[in-house]
N, C-alpha and C positions, 0 to 999 in steps of 0.2 A: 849853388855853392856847396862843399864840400865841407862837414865838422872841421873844424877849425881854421879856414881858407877864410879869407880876408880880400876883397875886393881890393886889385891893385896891389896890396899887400898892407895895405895902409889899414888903421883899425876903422872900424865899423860898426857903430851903435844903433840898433834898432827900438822906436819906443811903441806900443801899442798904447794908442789913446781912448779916450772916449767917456761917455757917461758910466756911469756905476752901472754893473750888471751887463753890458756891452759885449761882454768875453775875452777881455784885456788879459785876464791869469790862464784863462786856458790857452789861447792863439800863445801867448808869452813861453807858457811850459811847451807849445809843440812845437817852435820857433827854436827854444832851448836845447831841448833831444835834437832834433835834425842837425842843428850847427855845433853840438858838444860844447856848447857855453855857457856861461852861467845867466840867470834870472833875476832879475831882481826887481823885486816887489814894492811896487811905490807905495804901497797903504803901510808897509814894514818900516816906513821912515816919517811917518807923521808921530808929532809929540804924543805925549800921552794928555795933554789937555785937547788938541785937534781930534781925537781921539772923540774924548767925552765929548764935546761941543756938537762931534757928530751925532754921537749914540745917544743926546737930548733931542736932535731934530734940529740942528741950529745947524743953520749953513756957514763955511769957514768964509774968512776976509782975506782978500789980498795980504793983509798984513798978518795974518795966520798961514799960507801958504809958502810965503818969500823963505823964513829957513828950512821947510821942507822941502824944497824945490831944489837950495842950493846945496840941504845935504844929498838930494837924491841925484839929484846931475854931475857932484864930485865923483859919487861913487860909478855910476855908468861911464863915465869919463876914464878911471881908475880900473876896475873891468876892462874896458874894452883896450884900453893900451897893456894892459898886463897878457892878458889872452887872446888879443889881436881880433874880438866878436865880443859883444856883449847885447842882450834883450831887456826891455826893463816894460812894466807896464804901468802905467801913469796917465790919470785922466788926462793934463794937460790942456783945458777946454779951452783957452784964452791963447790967442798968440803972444802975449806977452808969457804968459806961463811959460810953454815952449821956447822963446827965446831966454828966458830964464836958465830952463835946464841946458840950454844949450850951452851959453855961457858959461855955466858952472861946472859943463863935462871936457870946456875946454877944446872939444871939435865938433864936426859936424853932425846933427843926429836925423836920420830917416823915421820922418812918424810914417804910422798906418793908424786912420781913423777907424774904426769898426762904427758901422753904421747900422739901425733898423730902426722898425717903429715904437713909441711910446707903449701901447700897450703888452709886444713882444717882450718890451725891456722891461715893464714894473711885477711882468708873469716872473720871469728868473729871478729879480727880487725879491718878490716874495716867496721864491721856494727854495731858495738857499737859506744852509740855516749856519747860525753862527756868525754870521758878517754884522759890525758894527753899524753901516749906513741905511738907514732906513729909506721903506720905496719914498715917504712922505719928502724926501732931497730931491726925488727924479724930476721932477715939475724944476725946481730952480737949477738944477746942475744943465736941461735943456736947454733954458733959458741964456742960461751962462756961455752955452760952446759957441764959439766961433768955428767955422768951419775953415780948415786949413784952404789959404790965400793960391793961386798957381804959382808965386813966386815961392814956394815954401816947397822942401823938400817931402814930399807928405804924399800919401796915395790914402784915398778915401774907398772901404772893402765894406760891402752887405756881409753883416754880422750876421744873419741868418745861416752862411752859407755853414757848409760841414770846415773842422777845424784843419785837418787835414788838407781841401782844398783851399782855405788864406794861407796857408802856411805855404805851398809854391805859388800862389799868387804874389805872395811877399816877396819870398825870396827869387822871384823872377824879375819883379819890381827893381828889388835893391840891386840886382846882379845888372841889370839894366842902366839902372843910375848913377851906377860906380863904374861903367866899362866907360 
């Protein structure tokens, strides 16, 4: 796909899932560049009490998620009909979650799981600085994901890989899914 080219012509929303640290913001920002769309960051749409709850070690509740979910699916929904492409990264770990966003974006959304191992994932944890969620969430947010179903729009990618090659893995993916 082509910066601003839309599968079919129809809009097209991509979510990058996955547990914290996974590489959701970076695959997101080079999904963004390639297709000239905009990004949008799921952690930028949690409350400021979801927030704290995190940054104490408390893991959030389905019923702490439901209006983040719904404001963050309005807006990739909104996005992607305005500029015919939009990318958003959003753990998503629950197929209800996903069907959540989806609902709320109002069409169809293409996830990509980013996948690797526990200890891969708690090393980037803990060497990014400034991030709200601590490694001490990684243990329950594993716990939590559901691994997208085959009925579900969804391709599962080794987060190991270089960001450059998920990014035509993806949009080889989505250009596949939408012909």
């Amino acid at each position: 796909m082509m910066p601003g080219e839309t599968p079919a012509s129809q809009p097209c929303a991509i979510v990058v899932m996955g547990v914290s640290g996974s590489g959701k913001s970076t695959l997101s920002a080079r999904l963004g560049e390639r297709l000239g769309c905009p990004v949008l960051e799921g952690d930028s749409y949690h409350s400021a009490e979801n927030v704290a709850k995190m940054q104490a070690g408390h893991a959030l509740t389905d019923a702490d998620r439901w209006p983040w979910l719904d404001r963050l699916g309005a807006a990739i929904g909104d996005a992607a009909r305005t500029g015919g492409v939009a990318v958003a990264a959003c753990s998503a770990l629950k197929r209800v979650y996903r069907e959540r966003l989806e609902t709320a974006a109002g069409m169809p959304l293409h996830f990509v799981l980013l996948d690797t191992g526990a200890a891969e994932i708690e090393r980037r944890m803990e060497s990014r600085a400034g991030h709200y969620m601590p490694s001490s969430l990684l243990a329950s947010q594993i716990a939590t994901l559901e691994r997208p179903g085959p009925d579900e729009r969804a391709i599962t990618l080794d987060a190991s890989r270089a960001p450059d090659d998920l990014s035509v893995a993806v949009l080889d993916w989505v250009e596949g899914v939408s012909a």
